[in-house]
N, C-alpha and C positions, 0 to 999 in steps of 0.2 A: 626535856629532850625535844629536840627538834623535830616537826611532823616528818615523814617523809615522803610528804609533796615535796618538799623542798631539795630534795637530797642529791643533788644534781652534779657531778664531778665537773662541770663546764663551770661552777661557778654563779652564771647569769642565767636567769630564767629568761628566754625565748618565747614568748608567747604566740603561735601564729592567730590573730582571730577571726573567727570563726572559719577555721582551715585556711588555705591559701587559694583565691582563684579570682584570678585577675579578670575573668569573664562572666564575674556578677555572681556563681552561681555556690552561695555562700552558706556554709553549716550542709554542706553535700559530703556524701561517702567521701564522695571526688577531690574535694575540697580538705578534708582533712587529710587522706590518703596523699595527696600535694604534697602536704606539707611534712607526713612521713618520710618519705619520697625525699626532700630537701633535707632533710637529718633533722630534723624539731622534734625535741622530748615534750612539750609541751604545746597544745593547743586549748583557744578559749571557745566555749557553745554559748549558746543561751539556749533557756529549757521553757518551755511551754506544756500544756496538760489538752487531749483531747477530752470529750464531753464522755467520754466512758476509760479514763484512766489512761492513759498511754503519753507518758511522757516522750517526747519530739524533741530534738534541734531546731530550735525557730525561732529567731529575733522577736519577730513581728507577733502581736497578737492576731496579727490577719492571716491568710493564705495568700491576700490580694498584690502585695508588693514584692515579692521574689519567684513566686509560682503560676503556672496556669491555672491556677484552681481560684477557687473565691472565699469568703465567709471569715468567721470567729474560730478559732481554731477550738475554743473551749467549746460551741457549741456542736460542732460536728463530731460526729463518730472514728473512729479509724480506720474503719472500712471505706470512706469517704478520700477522706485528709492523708491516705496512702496512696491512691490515685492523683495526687497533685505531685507536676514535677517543677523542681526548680528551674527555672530556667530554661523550660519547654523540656529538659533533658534528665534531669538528677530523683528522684522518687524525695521525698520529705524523710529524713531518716529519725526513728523509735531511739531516744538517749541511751538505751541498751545495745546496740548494734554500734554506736562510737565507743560506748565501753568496750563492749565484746571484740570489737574486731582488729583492736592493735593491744593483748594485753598488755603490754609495757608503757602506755602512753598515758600521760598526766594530764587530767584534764579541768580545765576551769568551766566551772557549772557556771551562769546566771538565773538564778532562780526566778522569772519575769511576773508570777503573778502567783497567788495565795491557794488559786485551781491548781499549780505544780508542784505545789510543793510534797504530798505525799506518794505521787508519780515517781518523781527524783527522786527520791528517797529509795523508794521501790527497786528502782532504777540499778541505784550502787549498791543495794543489799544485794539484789539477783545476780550482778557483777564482779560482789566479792574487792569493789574496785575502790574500801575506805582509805589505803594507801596511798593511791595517787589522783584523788580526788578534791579539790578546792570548792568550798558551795559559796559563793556570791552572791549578793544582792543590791538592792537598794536600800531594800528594807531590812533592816535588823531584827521586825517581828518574824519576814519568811526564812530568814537564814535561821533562827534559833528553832523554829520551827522542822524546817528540814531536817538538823543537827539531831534535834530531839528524836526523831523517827527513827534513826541508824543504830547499830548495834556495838560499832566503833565506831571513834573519832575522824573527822576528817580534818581538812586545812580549813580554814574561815578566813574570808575577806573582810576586811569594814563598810557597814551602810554609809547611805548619805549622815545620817545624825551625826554617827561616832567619827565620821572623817573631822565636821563641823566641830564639833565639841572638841579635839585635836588641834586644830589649827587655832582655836582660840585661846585655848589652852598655851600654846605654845607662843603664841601671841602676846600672852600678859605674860610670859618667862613662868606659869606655873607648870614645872617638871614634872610637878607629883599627879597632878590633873588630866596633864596628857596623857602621860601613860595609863593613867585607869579609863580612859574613853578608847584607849586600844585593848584593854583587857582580856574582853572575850574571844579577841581575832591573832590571829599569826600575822595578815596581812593587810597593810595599805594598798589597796590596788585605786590608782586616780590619775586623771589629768594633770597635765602641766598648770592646766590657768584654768578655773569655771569664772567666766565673762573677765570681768577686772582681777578677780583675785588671783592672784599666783599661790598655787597651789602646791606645786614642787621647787626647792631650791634649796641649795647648801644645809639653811637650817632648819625644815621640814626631815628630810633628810636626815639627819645626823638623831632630831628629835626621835625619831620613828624608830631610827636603831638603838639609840640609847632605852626603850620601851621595849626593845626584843625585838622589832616587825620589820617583817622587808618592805620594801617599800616598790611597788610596781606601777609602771606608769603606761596609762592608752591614752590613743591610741596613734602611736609612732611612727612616719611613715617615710620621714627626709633623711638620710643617713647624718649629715652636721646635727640635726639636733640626737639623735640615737648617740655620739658619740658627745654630746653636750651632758647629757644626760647620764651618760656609763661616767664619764667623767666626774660627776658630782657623788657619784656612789651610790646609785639607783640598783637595788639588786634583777629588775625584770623588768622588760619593754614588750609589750601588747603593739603587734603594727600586723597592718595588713599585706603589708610587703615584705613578706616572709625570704623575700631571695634576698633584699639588699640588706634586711638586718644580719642574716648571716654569712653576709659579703662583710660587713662590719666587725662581727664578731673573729671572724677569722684575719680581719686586722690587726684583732688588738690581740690575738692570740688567745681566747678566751669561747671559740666554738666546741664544743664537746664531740 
């Protein structure tokens, strides 16, 4: 049976990431609340751990490149790292407070470092939120990890490895191969192209479905490729231009 993260009557997953805000100030209350705001069932975080447990919205291992604030975000306390605003303006929001404050809204975790992972975890249990939860990674050690922490199942993306081991797979025509390096995940979540390789296309695509997985692509931001891309049978598009992808969507008649 299908997680239901996925359960979406629009069809296409929507991804706004890291909420919608065209004025830098990104993985803010403000910033998802945006994108509620423009109808998105879907937005993507990345999670981060302070140095006394409190999982965050935060790209960055720093405080130094989005906030007024400075430092390792693992290093500092919360009492600290709650005093930084984005963008001179937005407070650093606790991954519990993007849970908490839209119950209905589906969210894609990045799990950014090995410090977050029992934060996050923490996080969807206190928010009851294993339903419309996706945990993300790079790493397939943090993802199983986080997974292991929960009391229900959530949605799971693929790390870098099992993308690799996929695309290789799929590469020498072994069917039976690719699909056991998507195994433990519901979802492909990737790029179009990492450097030379193309990454998504016709038969990435098709592969990924024939495996079970949807197949989602970041980070999307031109509407010709958004419509390149729905075109090929991509089930979800990750952009930061949360207006014009569902400018798009409502073209094709496929906005929910």
């Amino acid at each position: 049976m299908r997680h239901p993260y996925f359960q979406d009557p629009g069809g296409v997953v929507a991804l706004a990431h890291r909420g919608f805000a065209l004025d830098g100030r990104e993985n803010s209350l403000t910033a998802f609340g945006a994108a509620v705001d423009l109808g998105f069932r879907y937005v993507e975080t990345d999670a981060h751990a302070t140095a006394d447990g409190v999982a965050v919205a935060l790209h960055d291992e720093t405080l130094d490149r989005t906030t007024d604030g400075e430092g390792m975000v693992s290093e500092l306390p919360w009492s600290l790292v709650r005093r930084a605003r984005i963008g001179g303006v937005d407070p650093v929001p606790m991954l519990v407070d993007v849970l908490g404050t839209w119950p209905d809204l589906r969210v894609n975790v990045d799990v950014k470092s090995e410090h977050a992972v029992g934060p996050v975890a923490e996080a969807v249990e206190r928010t009851a939120s294993h339903d419309r939860v996706c945990v993300a990674s790079f790493s397939a050690a943090r993802r199983r990890a986080t997974v292991a922490r929960l009391s229900r199942p959530v949605a799971t993306s693929a790390a870098t490895g099992e993308v690799a081991r996929f695309l290789l797979a799929h590469r020498a025509h072994a069917t039976r191969l690719a699909a056991q390096a998507l195994r433990e995940v519901d979802a492909l979540q990737v790029p179009v192209a990492q450097g030379r390789l193309r990454v998504v296309d016709a038969g990435t695509v098709a592969a990924a479905h024939a495996a079970g997985r949807a197949v989602h692509v970041w980070t999307v931001n031109d509407p010709d490729e958004m419509h390149r891309l729905l075109d090929l049978g991509v089930d979800g598009l990750v952009t930061d231009r949360a207006d014009l992808l569902r400018d798009v969507l409502r073209a094709r008649g496929t906005w929910s």
